[in-house]
FIKOLZA-1660 file (N, C-alpha, C; in steps of 0.1 Angstrom, whole numbers, plus 5000, padded with zeros to 4 digits):
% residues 89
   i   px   py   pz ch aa at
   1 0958 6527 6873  A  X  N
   1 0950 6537 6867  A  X CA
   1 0936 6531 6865  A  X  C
   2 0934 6514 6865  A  X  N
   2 0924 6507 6865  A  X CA
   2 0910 6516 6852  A  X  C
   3 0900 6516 6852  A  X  N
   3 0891 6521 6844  A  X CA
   3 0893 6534 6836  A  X  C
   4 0903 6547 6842  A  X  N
   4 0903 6559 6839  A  X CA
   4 0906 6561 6824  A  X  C
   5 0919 6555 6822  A  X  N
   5 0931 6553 6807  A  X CA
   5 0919 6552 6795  A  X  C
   6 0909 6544 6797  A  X  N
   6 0899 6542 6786  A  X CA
   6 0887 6552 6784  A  X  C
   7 0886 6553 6795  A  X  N
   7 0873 6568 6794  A  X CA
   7 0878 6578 6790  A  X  C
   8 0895 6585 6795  A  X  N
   8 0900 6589 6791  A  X CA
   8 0902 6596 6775  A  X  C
   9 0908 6584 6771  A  X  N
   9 0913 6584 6759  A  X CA
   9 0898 6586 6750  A  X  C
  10 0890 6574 6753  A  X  N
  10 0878 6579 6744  A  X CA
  10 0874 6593 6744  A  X  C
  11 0874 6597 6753  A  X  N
  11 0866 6616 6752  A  X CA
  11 0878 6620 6746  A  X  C
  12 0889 6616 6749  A  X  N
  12 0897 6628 6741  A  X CA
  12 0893 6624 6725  A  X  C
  13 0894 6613 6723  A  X  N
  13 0888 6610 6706  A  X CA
  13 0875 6617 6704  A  X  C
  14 0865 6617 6709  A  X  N
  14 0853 6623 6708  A  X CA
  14 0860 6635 6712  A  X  C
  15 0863 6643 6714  A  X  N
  15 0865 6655 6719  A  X CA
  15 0866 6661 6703  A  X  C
  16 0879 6652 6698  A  X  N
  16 0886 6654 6687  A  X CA
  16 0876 6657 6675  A  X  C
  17 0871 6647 6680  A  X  N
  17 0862 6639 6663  A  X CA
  17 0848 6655 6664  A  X  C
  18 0843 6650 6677  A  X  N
  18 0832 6664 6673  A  X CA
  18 0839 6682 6673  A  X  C
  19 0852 6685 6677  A  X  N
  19 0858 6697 6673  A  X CA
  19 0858 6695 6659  A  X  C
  20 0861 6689 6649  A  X  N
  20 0862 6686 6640  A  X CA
  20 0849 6688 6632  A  X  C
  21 0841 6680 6635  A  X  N
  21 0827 6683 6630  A  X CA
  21 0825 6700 6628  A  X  C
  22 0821 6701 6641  A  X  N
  22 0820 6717 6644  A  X CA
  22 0828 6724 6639  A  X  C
  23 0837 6731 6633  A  X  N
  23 0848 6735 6624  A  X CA
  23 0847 6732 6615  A  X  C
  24 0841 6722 6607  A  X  N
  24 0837 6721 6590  A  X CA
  24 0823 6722 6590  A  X  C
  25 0815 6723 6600  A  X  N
  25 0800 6728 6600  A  X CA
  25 0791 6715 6593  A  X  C
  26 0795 6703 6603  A  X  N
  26 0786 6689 6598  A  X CA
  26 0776 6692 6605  A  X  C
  27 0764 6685 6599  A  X  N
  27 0749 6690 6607  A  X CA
  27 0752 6679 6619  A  X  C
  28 0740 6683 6630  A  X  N
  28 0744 6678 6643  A  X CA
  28 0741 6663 6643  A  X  C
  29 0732 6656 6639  A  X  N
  29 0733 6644 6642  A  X CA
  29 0741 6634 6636  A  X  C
  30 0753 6642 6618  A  X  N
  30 0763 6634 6618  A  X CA
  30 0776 6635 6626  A  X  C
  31 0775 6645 6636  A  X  N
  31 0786 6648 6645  A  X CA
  31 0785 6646 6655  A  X  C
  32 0770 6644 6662  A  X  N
  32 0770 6631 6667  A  X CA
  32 0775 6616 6671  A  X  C
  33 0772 6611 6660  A  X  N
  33 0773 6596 6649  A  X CA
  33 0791 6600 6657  A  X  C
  34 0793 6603 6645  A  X  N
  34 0808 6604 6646  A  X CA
  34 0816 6608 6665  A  X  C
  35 0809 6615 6665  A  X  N
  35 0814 6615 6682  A  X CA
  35 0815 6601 6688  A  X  C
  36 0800 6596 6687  A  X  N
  36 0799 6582 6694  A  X CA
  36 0808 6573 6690  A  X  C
  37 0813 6572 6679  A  X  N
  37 0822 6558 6670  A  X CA
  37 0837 6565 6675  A  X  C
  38 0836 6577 6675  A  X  N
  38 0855 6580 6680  A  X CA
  38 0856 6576 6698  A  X  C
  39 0843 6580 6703  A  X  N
  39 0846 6573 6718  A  X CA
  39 0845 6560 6721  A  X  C
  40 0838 6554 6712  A  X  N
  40 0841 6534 6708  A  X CA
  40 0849 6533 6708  A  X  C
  41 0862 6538 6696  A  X  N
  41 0875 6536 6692  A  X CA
  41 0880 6540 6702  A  X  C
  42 0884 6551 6707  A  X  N
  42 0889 6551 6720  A  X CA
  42 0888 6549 6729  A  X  C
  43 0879 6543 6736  A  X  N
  43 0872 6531 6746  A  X CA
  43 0883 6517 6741  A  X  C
  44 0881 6517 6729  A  X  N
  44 0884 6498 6726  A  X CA
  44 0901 6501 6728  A  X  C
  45 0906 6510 6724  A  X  N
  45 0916 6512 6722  A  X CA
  45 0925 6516 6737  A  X  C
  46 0921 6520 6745  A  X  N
  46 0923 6525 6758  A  X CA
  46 0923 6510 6766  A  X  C
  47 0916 6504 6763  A  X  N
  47 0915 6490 6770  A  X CA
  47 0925 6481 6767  A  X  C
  48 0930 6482 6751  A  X  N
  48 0939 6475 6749  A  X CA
  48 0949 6473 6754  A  X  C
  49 0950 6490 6755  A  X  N
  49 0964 6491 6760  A  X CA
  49 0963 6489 6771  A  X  C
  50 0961 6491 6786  A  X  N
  50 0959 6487 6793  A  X CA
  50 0960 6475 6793  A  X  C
  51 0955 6461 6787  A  X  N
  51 0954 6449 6789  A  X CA
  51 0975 6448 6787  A  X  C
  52 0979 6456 6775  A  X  N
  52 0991 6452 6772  A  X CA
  52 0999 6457 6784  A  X  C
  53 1005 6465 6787  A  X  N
  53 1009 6473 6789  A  X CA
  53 1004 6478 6804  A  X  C
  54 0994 6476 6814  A  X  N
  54 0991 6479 6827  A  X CA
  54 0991 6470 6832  A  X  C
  55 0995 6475 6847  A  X  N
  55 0997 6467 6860  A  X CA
  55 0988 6455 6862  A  X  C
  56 0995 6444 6865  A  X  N
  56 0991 6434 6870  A  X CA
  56 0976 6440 6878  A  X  C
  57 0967 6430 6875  A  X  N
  57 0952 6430 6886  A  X CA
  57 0952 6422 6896  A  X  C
  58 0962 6419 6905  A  X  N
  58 0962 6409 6914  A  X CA
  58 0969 6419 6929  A  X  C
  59 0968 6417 6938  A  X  N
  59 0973 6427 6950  A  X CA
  59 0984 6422 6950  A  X  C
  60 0992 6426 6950  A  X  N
  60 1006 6423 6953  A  X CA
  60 1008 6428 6970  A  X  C
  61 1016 6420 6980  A  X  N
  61 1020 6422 6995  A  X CA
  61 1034 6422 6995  A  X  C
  62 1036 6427 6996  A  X  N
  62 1055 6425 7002  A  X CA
  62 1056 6416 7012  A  X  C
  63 1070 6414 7012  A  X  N
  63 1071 6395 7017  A  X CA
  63 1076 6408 7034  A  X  C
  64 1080 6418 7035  A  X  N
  64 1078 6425 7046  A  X CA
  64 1067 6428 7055  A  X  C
  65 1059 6432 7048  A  X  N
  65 1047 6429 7057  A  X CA
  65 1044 6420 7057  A  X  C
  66 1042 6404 7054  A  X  N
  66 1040 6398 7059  A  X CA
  66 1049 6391 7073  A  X  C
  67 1060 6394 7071  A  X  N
  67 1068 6388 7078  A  X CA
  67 1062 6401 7095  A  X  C
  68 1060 6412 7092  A  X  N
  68 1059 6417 7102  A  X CA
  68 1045 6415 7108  A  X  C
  69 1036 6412 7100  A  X  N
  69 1021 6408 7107  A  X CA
  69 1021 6396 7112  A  X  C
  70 1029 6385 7105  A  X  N
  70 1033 6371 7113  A  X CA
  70 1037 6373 7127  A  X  C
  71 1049 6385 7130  A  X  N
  71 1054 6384 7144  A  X CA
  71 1045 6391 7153  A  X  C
  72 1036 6399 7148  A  X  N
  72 1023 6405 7154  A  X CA
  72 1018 6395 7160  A  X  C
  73 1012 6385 7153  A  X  N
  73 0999 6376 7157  A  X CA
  73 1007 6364 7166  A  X  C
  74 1022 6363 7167  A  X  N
  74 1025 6350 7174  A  X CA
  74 1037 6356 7183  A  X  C
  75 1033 6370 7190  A  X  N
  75 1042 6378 7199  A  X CA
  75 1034 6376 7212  A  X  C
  76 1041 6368 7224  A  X  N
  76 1037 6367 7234  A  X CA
  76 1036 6375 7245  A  X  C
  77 1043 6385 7240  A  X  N
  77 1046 6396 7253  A  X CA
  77 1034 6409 7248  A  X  C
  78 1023 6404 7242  A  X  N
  78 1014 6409 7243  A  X CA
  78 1001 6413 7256  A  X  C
  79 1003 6404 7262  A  X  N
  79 1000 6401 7278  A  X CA
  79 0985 6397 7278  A  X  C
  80 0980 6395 7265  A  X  N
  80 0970 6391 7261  A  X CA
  80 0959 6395 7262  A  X  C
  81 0959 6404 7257  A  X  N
  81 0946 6420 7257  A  X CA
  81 0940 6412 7241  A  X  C
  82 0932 6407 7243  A  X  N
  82 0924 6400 7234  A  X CA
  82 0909 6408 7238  A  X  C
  83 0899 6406 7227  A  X  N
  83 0887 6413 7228  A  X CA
  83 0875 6406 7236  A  X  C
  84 0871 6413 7245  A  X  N
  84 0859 6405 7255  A  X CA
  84 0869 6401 7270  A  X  C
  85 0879 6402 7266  A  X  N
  85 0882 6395 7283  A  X CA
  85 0886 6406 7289  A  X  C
  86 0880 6408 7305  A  X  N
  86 0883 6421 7310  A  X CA
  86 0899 6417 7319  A  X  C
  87 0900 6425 7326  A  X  N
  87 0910 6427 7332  A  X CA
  87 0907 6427 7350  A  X  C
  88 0908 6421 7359  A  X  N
  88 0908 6422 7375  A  X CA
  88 0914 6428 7378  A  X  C
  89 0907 6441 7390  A  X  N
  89 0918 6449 7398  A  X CA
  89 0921 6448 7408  A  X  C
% end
């Protein structure tokens, strides 16, 4: 999910925090304020989890494909169609 989980979660906190404002009729620049600090919190918090809890950041290959790109590269009965060399008719 890499970056999403955090942006995510922050707007939905901001989402929250400024419906909230707006429904008890806070003037706009403390609902504001308050928007920005619930999308921090859920920014920081989105990240966390992620660090705990999400996938490894390293590519992971299966020991299959490798094994099948190995017999690619050292398969002789390719007849050797390599790039630049033409072929005589």
């Amino acid at each position: 999910m890499g970056d999403r989980l955090p942006k995510l979660l922050g707007g939905l906190f901001a989402f929250a925090a400024l419906s909230v404002c707006i429904l008890n009729r806070i003037d706009p620049w403390t609902a504001t304020v308050r928007g920005l600090l619930a999308f921090a919190a859920g920014h920081i918090a989105g990240s966390i989890w992620e660090g705990l809890f999400g996938a490894p950041a390293g590519k992971v290959i299966e020991a299959d494909a490798l094994d099948v790109q190995s017999r690619q590269e050292a398969d002789p009965a390719d007849g050797g169609d390599q790039v630049g060399e033409e072929t005589a008719a």
